[in-house]
N, C-alpha and C positions, 0 to 999 in steps of 0.2 A: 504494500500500500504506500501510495507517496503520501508524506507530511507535511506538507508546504507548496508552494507558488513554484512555478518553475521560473527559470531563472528570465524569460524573454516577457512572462506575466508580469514579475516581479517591476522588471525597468523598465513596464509600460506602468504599470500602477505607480512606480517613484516619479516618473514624467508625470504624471498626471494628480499627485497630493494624494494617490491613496494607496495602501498597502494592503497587505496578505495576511494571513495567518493559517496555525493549523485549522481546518476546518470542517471537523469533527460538530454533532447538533448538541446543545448542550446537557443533554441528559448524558449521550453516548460520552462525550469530553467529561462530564463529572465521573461517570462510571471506570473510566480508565484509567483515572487520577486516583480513586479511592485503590482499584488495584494495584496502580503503579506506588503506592505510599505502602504497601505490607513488602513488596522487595525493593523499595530505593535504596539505590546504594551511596555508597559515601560522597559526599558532595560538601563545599563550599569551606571546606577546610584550609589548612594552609597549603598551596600550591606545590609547594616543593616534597610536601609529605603524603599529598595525595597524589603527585605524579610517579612518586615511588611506591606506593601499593598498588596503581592504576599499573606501572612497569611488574609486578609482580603477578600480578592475575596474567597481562597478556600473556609471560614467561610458561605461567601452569597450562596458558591453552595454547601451549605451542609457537607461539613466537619467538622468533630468532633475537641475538642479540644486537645484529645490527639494525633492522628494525627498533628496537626498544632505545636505541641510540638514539633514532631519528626523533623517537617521541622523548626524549628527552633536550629535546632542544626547541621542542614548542612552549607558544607563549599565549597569552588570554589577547585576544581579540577586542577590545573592548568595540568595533564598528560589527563585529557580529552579536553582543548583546544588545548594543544600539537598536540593531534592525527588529532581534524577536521579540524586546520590547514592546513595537510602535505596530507590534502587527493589530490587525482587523479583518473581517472576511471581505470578500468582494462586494462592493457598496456597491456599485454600477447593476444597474437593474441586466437581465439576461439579455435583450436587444444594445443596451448600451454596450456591453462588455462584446458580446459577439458581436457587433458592428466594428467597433473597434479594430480586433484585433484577427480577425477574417476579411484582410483585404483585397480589393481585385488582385494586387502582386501577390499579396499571401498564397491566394486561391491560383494563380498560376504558375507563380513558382514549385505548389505542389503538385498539381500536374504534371508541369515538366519534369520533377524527380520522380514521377509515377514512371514516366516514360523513359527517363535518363535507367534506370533501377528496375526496370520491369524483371530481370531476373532472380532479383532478389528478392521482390515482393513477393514472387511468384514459389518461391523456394521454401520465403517463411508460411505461405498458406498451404503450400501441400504438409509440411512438418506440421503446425501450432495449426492449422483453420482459418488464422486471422488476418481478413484481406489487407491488403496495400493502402486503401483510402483509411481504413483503421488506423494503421502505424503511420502514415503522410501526416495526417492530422494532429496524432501525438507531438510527432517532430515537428511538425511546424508551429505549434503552441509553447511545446518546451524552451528550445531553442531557436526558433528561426531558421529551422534544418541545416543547424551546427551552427550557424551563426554568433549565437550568445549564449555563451556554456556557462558564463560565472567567471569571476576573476578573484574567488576571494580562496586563500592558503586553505583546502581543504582536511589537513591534521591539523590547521590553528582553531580552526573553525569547531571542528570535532570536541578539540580538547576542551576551548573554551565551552560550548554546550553540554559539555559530560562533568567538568566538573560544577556548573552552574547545579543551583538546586531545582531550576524550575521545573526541567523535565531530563532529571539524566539517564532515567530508567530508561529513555528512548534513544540516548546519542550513545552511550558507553556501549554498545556493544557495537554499534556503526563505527566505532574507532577503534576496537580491537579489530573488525573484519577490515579495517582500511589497512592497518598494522598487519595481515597476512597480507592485504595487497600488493604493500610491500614487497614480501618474501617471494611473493611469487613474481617477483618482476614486471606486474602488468601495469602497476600503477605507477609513480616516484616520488618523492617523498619531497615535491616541491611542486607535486599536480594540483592545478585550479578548479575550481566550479563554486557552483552555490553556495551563500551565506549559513546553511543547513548542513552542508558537506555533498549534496548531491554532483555525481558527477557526467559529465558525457554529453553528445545527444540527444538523450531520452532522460536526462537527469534522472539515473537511479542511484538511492541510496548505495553504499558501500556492500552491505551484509546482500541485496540483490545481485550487485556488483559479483560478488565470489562466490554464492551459491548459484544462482540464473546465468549467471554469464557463459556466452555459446561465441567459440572461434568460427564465424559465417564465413571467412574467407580463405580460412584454411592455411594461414601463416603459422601455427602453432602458439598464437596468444589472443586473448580477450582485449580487445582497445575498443572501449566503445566511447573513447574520444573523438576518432580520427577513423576508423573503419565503419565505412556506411551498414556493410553486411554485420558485422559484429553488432554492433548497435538493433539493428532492425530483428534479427533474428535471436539476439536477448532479451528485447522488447516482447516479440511474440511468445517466446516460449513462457513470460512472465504474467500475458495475458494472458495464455492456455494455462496457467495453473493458478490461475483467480478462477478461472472457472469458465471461460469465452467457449461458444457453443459452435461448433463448425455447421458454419452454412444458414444458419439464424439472423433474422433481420436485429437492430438494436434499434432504433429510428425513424418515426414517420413522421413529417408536418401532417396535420389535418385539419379543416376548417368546421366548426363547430355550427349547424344550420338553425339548431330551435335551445330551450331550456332542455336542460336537463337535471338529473339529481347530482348538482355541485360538489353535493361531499362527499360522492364516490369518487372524484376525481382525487386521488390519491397515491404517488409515485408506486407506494407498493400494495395496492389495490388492482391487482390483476385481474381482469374479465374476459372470456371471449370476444375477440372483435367483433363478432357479431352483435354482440349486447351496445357496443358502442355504437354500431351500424343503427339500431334498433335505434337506439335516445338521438339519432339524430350527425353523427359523425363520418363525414365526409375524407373521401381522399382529397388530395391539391392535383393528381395526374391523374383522378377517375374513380370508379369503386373500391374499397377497399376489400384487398383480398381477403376473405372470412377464414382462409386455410391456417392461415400463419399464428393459427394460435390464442392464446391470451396475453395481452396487454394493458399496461396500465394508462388514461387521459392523464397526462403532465401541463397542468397551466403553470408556467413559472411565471405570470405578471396578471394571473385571474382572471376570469370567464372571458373578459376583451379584447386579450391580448394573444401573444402565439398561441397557440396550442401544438402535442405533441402527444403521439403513442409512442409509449416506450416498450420496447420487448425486453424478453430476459436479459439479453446480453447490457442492455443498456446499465444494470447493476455492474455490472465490469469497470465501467466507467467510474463510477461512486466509490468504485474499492481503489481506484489510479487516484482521484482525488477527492477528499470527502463533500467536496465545495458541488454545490447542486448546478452553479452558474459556471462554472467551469465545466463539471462534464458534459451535463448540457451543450456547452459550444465547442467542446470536442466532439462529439457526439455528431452534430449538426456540419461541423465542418467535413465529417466525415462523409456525410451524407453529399456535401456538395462534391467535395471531390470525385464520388460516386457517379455521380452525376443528375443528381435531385436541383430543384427549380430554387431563385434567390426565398428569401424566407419572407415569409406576408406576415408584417407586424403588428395588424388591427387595430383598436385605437385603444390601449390600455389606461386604466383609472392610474393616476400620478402615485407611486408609490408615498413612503415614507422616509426623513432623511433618520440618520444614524441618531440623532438624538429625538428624534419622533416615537422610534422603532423604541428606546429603552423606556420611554414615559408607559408604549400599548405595555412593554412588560412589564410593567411596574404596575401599573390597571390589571392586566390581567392574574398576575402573580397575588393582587388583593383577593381578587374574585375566587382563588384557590387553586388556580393553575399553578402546577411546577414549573419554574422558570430555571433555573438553575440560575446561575450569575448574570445579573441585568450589565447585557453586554453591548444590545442594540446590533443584535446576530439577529437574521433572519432566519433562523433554521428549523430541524424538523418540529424539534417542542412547542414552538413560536407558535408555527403553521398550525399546528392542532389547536393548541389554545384558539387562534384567531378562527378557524373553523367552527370548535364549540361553539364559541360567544355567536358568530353570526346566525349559525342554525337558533341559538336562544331568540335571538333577536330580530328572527323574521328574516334576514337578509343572506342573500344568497351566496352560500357554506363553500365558495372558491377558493378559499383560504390565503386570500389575497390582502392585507392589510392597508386602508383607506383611511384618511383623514377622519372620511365619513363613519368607520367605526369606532376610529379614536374618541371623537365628542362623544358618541353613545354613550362609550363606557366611563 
């Protein structure tokens, strides 16, 4: 699972005053934290004394001592506490953010490396299932397909996040598998990427990096820095074991023709397409095929705005990044690539800003909803809440949050 913004998201959100975070919904973020606190390990101690038992662990799991050299010559970051800091999730409504950063060049540049790389797309889906517009998409989201891998010391990065308290149950062991990357030669011990540690094209974590990692080009090493195959055919094999289903749609725009019952519209509320057929739910290039299964209606901006069938795989998506508006417009861009129609963006009711969104939680959180930390995240807890309150109140359960429900409540 990735944990953070990838690094081309990242320096679009810093150009534009807003940043990332993990984004995880906040009940899932509280539940992981209460986990992550029965095995936290040593954190925020004195540096020099925690970088010698952090040297000792890696030692027991196998690490060399020239590696354990290297990690003693790292230092605290303090521009990578900066960053995780100041994080937030993606404020930008799903059209704002997917208009964005789905540009015509975006969009033909990935065509063109569909076309440039047709054999290696073609290699990752007969192995892993997972087409080519699948992994273009990711790469061009992540990175700018290699363009923007991250610049910041990836064991400074590590170290400082593992010994930090705030979440080192999650970095320490991304920095002892960096420490075997080491050993094994594939990485160096002066290799860049992400503010998180992530590295590559496809920015994956380290411990992905050395367990998933597949030599596509058949040099004898793992670079999924600099090796298009290596990268792509890491990527896929990473989304064949989240669970990516060969041959399965993940993706449909649809235009929504009458009412329906709003709060079935629910990312994991699966239905026959048919049933969607039935309330009213249109294809954008004709009838929708009723074979393809159950799916669940996706309004990420409420009855007015896109609309979206999501199929199973589209969960694949959500497990790469926890962020709804992210996978979403991975998802979507994959879809273009495909070759599906530009996206019709209806006339949606004006969201909520970041400090609108923490007051509905704080209203709602009175009324007895579990909010978990009023963060002014729009996420799954959020959606529900906003969903109850609107079925209470008459107005229709898209779970879309409005001005207009703000005053109610």
């Amino acid at each position: 699972m990735k944990l953070l913004a990838p690094a081309l998201v990242a320096a679009f959100l810093a150009s534009t005053a807003v940043s990332v975070a993990q984004t995880a919904a906040p009940a899932e973020a509280a539940a992981a934290q209460d986990s992550a606190a029965q095995a936290r390990p040593e954190c925020g101690t004195d540096f020099n004394i925690w970088l010698e038992n952090l040297a000792n662990e890696a030692r027991a799991a196998g690490v060399s001592d020239k590696a354990i050299a290297e990690l003693h010559k790292a230092s605290i970051d303090e521009k990578v506490l900066a960053r995780d800091r100041k994080q937030t999730v993606f404020s930008l409504t799903f059209t704002e953010f997917s208009k964005r950063l789905i540009s015509e060049a975006r969009l033909k540049k990935g065509k063109e490396n569909l076309e440039k790389y047709a054999d290696i797309f073609r290699k990752v889906e007969e192995t892993y299932g997972v087409p080519g517009p699948v992994l273009a998409a990711f790469w061009g989201l992540e990175t700018d397909f290699g363009a923007i891998q991250g610049d910041f010391d990836t064991l400074n990065a590590l170290v400082t996040l593992s010994h930090d308290c705030r979440r080192p149950e999650l970095f320490r062991p991304q920095l002892i598998a960096l420490l075997k990357l080491f050993d094994q030669g594939v990485v160096n011990a002066s290799t860049t990427g992400a503010w998180a540690g992530e590295i590559g094209m496809m920015q994956l974590l380290p411990k992905d990096y050395l367990e998933r990692g597949v030599d596509g080009d058949g040099d004898g090493k793992v670079d999924l820095k600099n090796s298009v195959a290596d990268a792509m055919m890491t990527a896929g094999r990473m989304l064949s074991e989240l669970g990516w289903k060969r041959g399965e749609p993940w993706l449909e725009q649809v235009r929504i023709t009458r009412d329906l019952p709003w709060e079935e519209a629910i990312r994991t509320n699966r239905k026959p397409v048919a049933q969607w057929v039935e309330w009213g739910v249109e294809g954008i290039n004709g009838p929708l095929d009723t074979s393809k299964g159950q799916a669940s209606l996706l309004l990420p901006q409420g009855r007015k705005g896109p609309a979206f069938l999501t199929y199973p795989n589209f969960d694949i998506y959500v497990e790469w990044n926890k962020s709804i508006v992210y996978a979403l417009t991975a998802a979507y861009f994959a879809t273009r690539l495909a070759g599906a129609p530009a996206l019709e963006v209806g006339n949606p009711d004006p969201g909520l800003s970041i400090e609108q969104i923490k007051e509905l939680q704080t209203r709602l959180q009175a009324r007895g909803h579990e909010m978990g930390k009023i963060d002014g995240v729009l996420g799954a807890a959020t959606r529900d809440a906003v969903r109850a309150e609107q079925l209470r109140l008459g107005m229709p359960a898209d779970s879309w949050p409005t001005v207009e429900l703000l005053n109610k409540l």
